[in-house]
C-alpha positions as CSV (number, residue, x, y, z in Angstrom):
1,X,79.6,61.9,81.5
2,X,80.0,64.9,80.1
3,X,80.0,66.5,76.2
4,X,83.5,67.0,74.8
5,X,83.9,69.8,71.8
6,X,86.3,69.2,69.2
7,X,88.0,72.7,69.4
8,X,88.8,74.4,66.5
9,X,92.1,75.0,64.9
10,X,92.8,78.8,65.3
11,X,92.9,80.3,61.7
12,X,95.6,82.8,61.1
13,X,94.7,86.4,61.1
14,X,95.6,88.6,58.6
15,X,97.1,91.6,59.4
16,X,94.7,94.0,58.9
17,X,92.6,92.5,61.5
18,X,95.5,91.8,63.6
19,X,96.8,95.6,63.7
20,X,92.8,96.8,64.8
21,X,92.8,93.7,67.3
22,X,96.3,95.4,68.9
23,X,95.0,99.2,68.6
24,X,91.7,97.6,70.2
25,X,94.5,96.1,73.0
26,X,96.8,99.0,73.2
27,X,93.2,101.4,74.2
28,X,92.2,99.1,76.3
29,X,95.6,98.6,78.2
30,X,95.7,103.2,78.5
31,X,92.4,102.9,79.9
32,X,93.3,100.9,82.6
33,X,96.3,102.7,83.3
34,X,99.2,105.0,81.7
35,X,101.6,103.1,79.8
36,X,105.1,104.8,78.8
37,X,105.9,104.3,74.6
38,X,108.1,101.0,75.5
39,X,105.9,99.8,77.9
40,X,103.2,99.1,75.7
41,X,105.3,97.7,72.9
42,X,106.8,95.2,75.0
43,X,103.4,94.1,75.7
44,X,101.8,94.3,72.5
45,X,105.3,92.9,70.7
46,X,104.6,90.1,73.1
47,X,100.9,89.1,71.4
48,X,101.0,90.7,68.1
49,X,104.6,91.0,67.1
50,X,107.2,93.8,66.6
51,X,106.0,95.5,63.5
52,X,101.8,95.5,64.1
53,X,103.1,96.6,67.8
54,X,104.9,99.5,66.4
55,X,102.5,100.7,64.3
56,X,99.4,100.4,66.8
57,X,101.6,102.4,69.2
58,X,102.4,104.8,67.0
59,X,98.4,105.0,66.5
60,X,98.1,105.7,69.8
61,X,100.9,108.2,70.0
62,X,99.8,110.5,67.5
63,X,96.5,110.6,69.3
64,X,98.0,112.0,72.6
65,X,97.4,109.4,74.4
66,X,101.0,107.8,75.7
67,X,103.0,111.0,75.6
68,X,106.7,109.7,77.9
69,X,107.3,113.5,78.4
70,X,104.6,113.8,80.7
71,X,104.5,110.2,82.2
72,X,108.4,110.5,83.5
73,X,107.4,112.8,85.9
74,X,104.9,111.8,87.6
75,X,106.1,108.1,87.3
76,X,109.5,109.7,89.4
77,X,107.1,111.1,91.8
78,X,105.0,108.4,92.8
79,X,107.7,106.0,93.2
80,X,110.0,108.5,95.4
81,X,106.6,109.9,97.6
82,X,104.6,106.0,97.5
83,X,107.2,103.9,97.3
84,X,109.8,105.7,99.0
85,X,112.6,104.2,96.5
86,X,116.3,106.8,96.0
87,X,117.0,108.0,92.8
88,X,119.1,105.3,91.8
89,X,116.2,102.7,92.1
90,X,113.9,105.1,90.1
91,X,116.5,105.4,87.7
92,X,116.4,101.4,87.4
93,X,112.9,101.3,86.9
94,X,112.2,104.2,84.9
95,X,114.8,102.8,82.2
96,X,113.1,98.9,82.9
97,X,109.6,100.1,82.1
98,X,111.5,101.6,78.6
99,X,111.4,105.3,79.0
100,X,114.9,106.9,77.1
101,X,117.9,107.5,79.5
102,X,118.6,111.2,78.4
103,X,114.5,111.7,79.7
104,X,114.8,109.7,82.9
105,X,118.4,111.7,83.5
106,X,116.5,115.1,82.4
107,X,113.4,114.3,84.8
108,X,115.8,112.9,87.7
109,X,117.8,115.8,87.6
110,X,114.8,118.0,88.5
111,X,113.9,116.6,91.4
112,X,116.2,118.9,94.4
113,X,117.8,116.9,97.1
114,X,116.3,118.5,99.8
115,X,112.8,116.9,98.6
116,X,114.8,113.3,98.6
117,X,116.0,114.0,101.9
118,X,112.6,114.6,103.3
119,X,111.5,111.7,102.0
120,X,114.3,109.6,103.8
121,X,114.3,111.2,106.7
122,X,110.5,110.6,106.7
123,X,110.8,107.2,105.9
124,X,113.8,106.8,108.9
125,X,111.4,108.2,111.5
126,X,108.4,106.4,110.7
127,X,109.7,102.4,109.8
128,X,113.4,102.5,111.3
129,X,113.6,105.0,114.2
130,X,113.8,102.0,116.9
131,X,116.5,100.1,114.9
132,X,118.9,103.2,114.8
133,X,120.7,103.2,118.5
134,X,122.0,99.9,118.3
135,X,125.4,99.1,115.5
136,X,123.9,96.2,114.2
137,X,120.2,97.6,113.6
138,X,122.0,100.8,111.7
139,X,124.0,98.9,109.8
140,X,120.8,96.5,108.5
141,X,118.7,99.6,108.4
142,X,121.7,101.1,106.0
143,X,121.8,98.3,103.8
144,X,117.6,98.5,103.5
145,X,118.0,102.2,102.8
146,X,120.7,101.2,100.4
147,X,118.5,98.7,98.5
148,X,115.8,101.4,97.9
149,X,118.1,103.4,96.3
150,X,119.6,105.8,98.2
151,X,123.0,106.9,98.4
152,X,125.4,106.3,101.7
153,X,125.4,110.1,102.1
154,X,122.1,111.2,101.7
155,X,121.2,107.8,104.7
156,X,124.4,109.3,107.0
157,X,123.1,112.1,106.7
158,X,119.3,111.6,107.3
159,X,120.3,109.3,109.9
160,X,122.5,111.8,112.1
161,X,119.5,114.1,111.7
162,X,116.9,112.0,113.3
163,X,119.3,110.7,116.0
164,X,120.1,114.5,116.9
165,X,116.3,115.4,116.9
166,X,115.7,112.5,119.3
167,X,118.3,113.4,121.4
168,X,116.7,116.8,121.6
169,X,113.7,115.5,122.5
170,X,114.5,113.2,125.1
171,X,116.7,115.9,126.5
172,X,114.0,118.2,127.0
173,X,111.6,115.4,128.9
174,X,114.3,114.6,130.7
175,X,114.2,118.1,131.9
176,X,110.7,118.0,132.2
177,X,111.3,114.9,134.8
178,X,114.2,116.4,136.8
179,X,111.8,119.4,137.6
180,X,109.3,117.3,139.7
């Protein structure tokens, strides 16, 4: 049989340990990855409550290290060019992860439509181009679109686009077949 330890009751710490146990936590967590300001107090909150949370993020905030100016942008980026998501899904996550509305609305409204529409009409040609000719398939592969995020026009529209380049290129080996 085996040797059972009586475990210890956990003593209470007092809060001058517990703020450099959370600033110790809140460096840890940046190294791993970058963390927006609300992020990382929801996740410290969780473990070391609201008010040693706020104050070991503010530690870290006026050391440079979570700056949400400079994160909203390149969050919105890699989730429209990785994860292909529309604006409005960004928008969803951007304000989820705890970033301030008037930022996320100030960083989405950089990003020009013509870059979104590449995006979808990339996306389109590469994971829905075969489920396009058929009513059924467009209308599933609308409501997918849809649940990224994007908007009914900017899918019309991508949509119509890839079906007429198709077209033209099927027309053309077509031709090339009615030659021999």
């Amino acid at each position: 049989m085996g040797t059972y330890y009586r475990r210890r009751k956990a003593e209470p710490l007092d809060a001058a340990e517990s703020l450099s146990r959370a600033k110790k936590r809140a460096l840890y967590l940046l190294g791993e990855r970058q963390y927006c300001r609300g992020e990382l107090l929801c996740k410290l909150t969780k473990t070391y409550g609201a008010e040693i949370a706020e104050t070991a993020v503010d530690y870290v905030c006026e050391r440079g290290y979570v700056n949400d100016e400079d994160y909203a942008p390149r969050f919105a980026e890699y989730l429209i060019t990785r994860k292909h998501w529309g604006i409005r899904r960004v928008r969803a996550e951007m304000l989820h992860r705890g970033l301030d509305r008037e930022l996320v609305e100030y960083t989405l409204a950089d990003i020009p439509t013509e870059e979104l529409d590449e995006e979808l009409t990339s996306l389109i040609e590469r994971k829905y181009s075969d489920k396009i000719r058929d009513f059924d398939d467009r209308r599933r592969t609308v409501a997918a679109l849809a649940r990224r995020g994007y908007d009914f026009g900017a899918i019309k529209r991508c949509i119509e686009f890839v079906v007429q380049n198709d077209e033209d290129e099927f027309g053309e080996i077509d031709e090339l077949w009615e030659d021999e």
